[in-house]
C-alpha positions in Angstrom: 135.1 72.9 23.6 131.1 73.7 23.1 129.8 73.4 19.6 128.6 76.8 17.8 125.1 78.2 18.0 122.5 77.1 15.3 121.8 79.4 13.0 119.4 79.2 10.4 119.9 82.5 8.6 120.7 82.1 4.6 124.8 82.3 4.1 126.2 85.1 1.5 127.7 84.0 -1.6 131.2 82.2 -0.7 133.3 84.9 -2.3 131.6 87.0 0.0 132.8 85.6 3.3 135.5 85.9 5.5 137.7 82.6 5.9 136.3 80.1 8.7 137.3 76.6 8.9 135.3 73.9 11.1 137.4 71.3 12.5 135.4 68.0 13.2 137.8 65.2 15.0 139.4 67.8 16.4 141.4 65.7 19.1 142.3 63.6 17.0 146.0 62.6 15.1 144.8 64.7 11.7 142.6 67.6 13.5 145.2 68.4 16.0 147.6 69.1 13.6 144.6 71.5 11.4 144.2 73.2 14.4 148.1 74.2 14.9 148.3 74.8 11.5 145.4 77.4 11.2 146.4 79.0 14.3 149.8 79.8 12.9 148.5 81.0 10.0 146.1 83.5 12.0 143.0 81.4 10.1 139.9 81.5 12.2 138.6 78.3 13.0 136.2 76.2 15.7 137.0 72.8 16.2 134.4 70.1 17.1 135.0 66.8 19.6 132.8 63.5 19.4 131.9 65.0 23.1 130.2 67.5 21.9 128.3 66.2 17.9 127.1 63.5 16.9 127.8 63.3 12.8 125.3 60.7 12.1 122.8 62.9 13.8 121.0 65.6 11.0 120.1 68.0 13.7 123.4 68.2 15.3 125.2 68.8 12.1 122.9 71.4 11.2 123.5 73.0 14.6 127.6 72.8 14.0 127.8 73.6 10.2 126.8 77.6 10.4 126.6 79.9 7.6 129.8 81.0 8.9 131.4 78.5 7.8 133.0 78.4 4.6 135.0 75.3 5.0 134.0 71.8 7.0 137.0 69.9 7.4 136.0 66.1 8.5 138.5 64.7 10.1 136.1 62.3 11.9 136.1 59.0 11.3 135.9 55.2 12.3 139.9 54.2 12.1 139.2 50.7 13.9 139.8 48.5 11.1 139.9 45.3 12.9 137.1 46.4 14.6 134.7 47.0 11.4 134.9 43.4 10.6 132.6 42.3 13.4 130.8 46.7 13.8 130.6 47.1 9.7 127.5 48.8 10.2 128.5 51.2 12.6 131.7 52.0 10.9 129.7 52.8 7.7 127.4 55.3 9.8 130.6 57.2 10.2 132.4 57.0 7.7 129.8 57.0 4.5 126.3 58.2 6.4 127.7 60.9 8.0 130.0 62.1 5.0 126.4 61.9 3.2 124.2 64.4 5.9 127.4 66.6 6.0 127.7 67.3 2.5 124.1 68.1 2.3 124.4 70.4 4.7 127.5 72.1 2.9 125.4 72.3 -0.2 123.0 74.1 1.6 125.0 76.9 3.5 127.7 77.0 0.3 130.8 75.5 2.7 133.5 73.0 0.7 133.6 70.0 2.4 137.1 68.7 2.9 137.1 64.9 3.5 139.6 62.2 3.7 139.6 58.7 2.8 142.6 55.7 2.1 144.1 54.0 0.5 142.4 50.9 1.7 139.8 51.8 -0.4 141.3 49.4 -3.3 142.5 45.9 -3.3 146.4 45.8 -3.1 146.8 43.8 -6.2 148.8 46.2 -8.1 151.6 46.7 -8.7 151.9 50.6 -10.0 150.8 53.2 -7.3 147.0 53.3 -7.8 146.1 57.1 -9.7 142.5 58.7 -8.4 140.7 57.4 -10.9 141.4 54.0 -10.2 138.0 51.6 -9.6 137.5 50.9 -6.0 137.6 47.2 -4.3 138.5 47.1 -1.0 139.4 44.2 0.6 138.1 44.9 3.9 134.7 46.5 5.7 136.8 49.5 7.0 137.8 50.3 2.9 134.0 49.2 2.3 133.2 51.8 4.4 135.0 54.4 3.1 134.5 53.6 -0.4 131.1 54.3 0.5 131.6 57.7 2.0 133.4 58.4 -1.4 130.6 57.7 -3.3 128.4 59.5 -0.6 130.3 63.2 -1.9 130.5 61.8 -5.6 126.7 61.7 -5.7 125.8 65.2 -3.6 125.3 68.5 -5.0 128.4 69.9 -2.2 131.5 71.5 -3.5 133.7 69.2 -1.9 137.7 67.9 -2.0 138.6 64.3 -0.9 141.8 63.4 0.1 143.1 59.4 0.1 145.9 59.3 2.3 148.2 56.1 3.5 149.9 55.3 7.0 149.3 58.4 8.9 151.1 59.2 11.8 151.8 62.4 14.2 154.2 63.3 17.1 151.0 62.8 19.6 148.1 60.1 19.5 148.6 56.0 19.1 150.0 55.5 16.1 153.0 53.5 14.3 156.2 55.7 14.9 155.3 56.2 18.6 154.5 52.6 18.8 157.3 51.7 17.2 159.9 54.4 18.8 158.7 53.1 22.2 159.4 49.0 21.9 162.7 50.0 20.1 163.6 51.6 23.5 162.6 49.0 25.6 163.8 45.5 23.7 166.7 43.9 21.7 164.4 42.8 18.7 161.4 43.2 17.0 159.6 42.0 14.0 157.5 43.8 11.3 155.9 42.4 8.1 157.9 43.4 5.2 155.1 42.1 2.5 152.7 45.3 2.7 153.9 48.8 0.0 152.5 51.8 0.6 153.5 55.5 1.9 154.0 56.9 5.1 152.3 59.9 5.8 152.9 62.8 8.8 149.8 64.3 9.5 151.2 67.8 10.1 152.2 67.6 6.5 149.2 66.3 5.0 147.4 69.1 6.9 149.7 71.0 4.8 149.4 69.5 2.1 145.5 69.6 1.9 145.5 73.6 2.8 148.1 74.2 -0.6 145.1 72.0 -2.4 142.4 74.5 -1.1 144.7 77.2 -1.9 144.9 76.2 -5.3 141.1 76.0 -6.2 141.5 71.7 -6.1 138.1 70.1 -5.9 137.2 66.1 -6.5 139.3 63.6 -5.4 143.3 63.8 -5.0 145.9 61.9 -3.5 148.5 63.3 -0.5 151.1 61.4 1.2 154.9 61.7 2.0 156.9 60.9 -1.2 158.3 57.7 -2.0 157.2 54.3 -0.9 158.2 51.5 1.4 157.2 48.8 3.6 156.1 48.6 7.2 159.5 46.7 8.1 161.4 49.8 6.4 159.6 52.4 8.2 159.9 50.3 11.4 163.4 49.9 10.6 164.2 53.6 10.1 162.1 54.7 13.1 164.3 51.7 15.7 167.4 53.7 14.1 166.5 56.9 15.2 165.3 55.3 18.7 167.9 52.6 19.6 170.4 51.6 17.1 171.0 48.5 19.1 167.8 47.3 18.4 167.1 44.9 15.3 164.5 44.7 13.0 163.4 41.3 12.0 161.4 40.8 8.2 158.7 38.8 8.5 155.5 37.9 6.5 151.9 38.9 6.7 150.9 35.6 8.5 152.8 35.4 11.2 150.7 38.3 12.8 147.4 37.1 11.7 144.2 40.3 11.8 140.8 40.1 11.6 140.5 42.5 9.1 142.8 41.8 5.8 145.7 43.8 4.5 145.9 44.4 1.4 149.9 43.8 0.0 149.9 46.8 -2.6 148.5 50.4 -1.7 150.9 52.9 -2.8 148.8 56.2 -4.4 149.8 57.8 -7.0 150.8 61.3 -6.5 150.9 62.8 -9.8 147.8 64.9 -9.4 148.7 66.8 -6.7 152.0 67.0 -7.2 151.3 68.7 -10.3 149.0 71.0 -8.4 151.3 72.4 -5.6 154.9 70.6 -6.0 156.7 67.6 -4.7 156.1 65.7 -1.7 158.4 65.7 1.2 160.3 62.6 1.3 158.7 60.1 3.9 162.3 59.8 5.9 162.7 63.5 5.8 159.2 64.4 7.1 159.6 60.9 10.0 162.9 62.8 11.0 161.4 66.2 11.8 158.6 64.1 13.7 160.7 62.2 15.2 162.8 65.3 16.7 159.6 66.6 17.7 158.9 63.2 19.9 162.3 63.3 21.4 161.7 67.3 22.2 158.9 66.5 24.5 160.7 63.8 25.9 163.3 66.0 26.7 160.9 68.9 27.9 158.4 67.0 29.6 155.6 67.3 27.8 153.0 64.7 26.7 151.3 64.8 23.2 149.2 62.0 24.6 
């Protein structure tokens, strides 16, 4: 879709202006699911592809982020975290530079910036969930890169709201369930690490999620994922169930599928903050079943989320 016109004018006072989100990553797992979500709620919105802006570029963020715009939601980002160990550089462009240039330009027009980051962002030694506060280690260049696109909104003069979020997955886009869901269908057996905590989280849901928090006047940094907690050999476990019964999931340990890029063994957020905000948390297994119908609808329909 072509990017909006430049404009330059000055913006009005926020309260002044009528509701318009901007969608970067709009293709993507987390933007998809904004887009459908602001359409059903009759919110206007544009939505921006890599195709057509370049976030690391200043003059193409000023050219996408008009004074019309009273809300940039970035769901851009470098999600390769294998790849960052060896393109650390070029993850950190996109994922701390650009969070930088785009929250100067929401400072200057009077947008909040909505940005997400995860949980990677600390080192999976504990062994309570990990509250907001909590000081940042990450264990790997992809969480170094985010941590410093955290720090990037900490230190600008933007109204801004960060959301960490954990294991995100949708009913479209390559992603765990539909990875998952698919080798369940086609074999007997499969094995999945059972030594890595965290929480499962739908992206329709934290699109959700994330609105409620704008909705309530949240700002800084907050946590949203599905409730509860388990490991990836649960969740694959749950998702083979719904897929093929007859096929078994196999517990197995961290090194025996050896990544560049380390895991780390412990990075379940705490929810309290948010939850306090706007409510509970869907559980993880009730939000992976509604996805999960949602897969086996298009099958059924023949439709491709893609």
């Amino acid at each position: 879709m072509p990017p909006p016109p430049l404009h330059n004018e000055p913006s009005p006072p926020p309260e002044d202006r009528t509701p318009r989100y901007l969608i970067l990553g709009c293709e993507g797992m987390l933007g998809r699911a904004w887009r459908e979500l602001l359409s059903a709620r009759n919110l206007a919105h544009d939505g921006v592809d890599r195709q057509h802006g370049d976030l690391t570029d200043p003059a193409d963020i000023q050219r996408l982020v008009t004074p019309d715009h009273t809300h940039i939601v970035n769901c851009a980002a470098w999600t390769d975290v294998d790849g960052a160990e060896q393109r650390e550089a070029e993850a950190t462009r996109v994922n701390a530079d650009a969070v930088g240039l785009l929250a100067a330009r929401c400072a200057d027009t009077g947008a909040t910036l909505v940005h997400y980051s995860t949980d990677y962002v600390f080192d999976g030694r504990a062994s309570t969930p990990y509250p907001t506060d909590h000081p940042r280690d990450p264990v790997n260049a992809y969480g170094r890169s985010k941590a410093a696109g955290e720090v990037a909104l900490e230190s600008s003069d933007a109204q801004w709201l960060c959301v960490r979020t954990s294991w995100l997955y949708a009913p479209w886009g390559n992603n765990f369930v539909r990875t998952i869901a698919r080798l369940a269908a086609e074999r007997d057996e499969l094995k999945v690490v059972s030594d890595q905590h965290g929480r499962p989280t739908s992206a329709q849901g934290l699109a959700r999620t994330t609105l409620a928090l704008l909705d309530a006047g949240a700002r800084g940094m907050h946590h949203a994922t599905d409730g509860g907690a388990c490991t990836w050999f649960d969740f694959a476990t749950a998702i083979a169930a719904r897929a093929n019964p007859a096929c078994t999931v196999h517990p197995c340990g961290s090194e025996d599928f050896p990544r560049p890029a380390p895991r780390p063994a412990y990075s379940v957020l705490d929810l309290s903050k948010t939850e306090t905000l706007i409510g509970p948390m869907m559980a993880w297994e009730d939000a992976l079943e509604g996805v999960l119908e949602e897969i086996d609808g298009t099958v059924t329909t023949g439709e491709s989320h893609g």
